[in-house]
N, C-alpha and C positions, 0 to 999 in steps of 0.2 A: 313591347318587351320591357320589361321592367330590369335595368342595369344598373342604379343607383339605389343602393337601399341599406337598412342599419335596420336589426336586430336587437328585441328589448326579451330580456326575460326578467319578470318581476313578481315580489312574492305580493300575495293577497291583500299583506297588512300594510304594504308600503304605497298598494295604489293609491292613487288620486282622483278626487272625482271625475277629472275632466277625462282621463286614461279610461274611466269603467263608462263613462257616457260615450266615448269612442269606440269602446269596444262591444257597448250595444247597439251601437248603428250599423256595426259591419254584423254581427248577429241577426239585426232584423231585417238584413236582408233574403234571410233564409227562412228564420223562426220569428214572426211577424208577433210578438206578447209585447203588452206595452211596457213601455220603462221600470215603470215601478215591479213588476211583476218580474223580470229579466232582473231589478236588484236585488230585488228578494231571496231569488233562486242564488245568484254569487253567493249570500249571505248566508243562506242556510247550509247549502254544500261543497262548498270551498272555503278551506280550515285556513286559518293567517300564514302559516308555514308552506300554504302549495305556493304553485306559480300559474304565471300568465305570460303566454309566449306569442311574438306576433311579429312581425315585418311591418314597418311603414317604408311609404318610398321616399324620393330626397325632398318633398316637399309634407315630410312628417305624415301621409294619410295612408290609413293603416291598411295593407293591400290584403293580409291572412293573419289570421286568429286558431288560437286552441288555449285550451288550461291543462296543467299537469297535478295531479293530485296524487296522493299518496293513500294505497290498499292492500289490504290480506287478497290474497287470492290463495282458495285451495285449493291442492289438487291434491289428486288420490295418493294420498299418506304423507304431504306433508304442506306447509304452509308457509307464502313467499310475500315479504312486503313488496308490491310492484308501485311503478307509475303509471297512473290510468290519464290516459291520453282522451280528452272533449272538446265536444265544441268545436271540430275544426270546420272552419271557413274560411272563403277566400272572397276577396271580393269582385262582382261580378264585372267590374271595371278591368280584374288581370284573368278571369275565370279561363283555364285551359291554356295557359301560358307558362305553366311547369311552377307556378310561385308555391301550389300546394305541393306537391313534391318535393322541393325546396324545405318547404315549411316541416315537413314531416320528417326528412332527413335530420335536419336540425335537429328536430325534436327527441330523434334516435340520440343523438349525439349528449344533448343535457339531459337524457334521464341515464347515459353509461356515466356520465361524469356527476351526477349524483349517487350511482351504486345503484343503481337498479335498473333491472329487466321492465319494456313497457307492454302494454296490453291496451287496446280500443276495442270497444263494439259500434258496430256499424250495418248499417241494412247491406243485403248479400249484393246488391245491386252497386256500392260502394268498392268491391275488393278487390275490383282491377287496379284501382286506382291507389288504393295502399301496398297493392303490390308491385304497383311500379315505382314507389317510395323506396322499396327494399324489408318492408314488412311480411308476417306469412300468415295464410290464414290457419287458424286452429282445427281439425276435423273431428276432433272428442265431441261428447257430451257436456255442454255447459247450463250452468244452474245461475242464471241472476237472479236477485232478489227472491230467491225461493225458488222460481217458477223456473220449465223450462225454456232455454233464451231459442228462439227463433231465427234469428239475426245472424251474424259473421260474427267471430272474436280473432282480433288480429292479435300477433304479437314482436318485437323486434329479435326477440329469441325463439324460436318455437321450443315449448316443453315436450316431452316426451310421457306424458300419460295421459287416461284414460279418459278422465274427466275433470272439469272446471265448475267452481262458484265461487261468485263473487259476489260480494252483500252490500254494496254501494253501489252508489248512483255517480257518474260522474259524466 
């Protein structure tokens, strides 16, 4: 159980290399790309203004991971900038030891104290688990990147219409 631990949320432009080489080793423990390829992607879609949110424990090593980004999400008749909540991991050293739930809580918390509603997609197989975060899952119609999404879209608010799309990647 992890009982000592500190809380970093930090914007894109202010990381350091040593923080993004940290935070793709707890990545690759899930999504195995190599280095360079895992910086590339920060770089291409995560704008200097998002953030990076993570838990280390008392001896600084980082136990869970996610980025928050900032997006239009429509819905049927009108259009909401949300927090799109990726990435998340945990690492498999606290793995089902509630540190992701934790993390996800959290994560509720800095996107209402930025002003905004969040939203995650996730495989259906995922939803128990952000639902016992306190997340909901969405049961509309959702449109990512054009296409129709397949997958779960959670949200910390749930909306009340028909249908979703969303045109980013996060």
């Amino acid at each position: 159980m992890l009982t000592e631990f500190s809380v970093v949320l930090i914007q894109q432009a202010a990381l350091t290399k040593e923080q993004v080489d940290r935070i793709i080793a707890l990545k690759q423990q899930y999504w195995p790309y190599p280095l360079k390829s895992q910086r590339q992607w920060m770089n291409d879609n995560l704008y200097e203004n998002e953030y990076h949110l993570w838990i280390d424990n008392k001896d600084g090593e980082m136990a869970a991971y996610l980025n928050i980004i900032f997006t239009d999400v429509v819905f049927s008749g009108r259009t909401e900038n949300m927090a799109g909540i990726g990435n998340v991991c945990v690492s498999k050293k606290y793995a089902r030891k509630g540190i992701g739930v934790l993390l996800m809580q959290i994560a509720g918390y800095y996107t209402k104290s930025l002003g905004k509603n969040g939203v995650l997609l996730c495989k259906n197989s995922l939803t128990a688990f952000y639902l016992k975060a306190g997340w909901k899952k969405y049961e509309g119609k959702v449109v990512f990147l054009g296409k129709e999404y397949g997958g779960a879209v959670m949200f910390n608010e749930l909306p009340n219409e028909a249908t979703v799309a969303i045109e980013r990647n996060f």
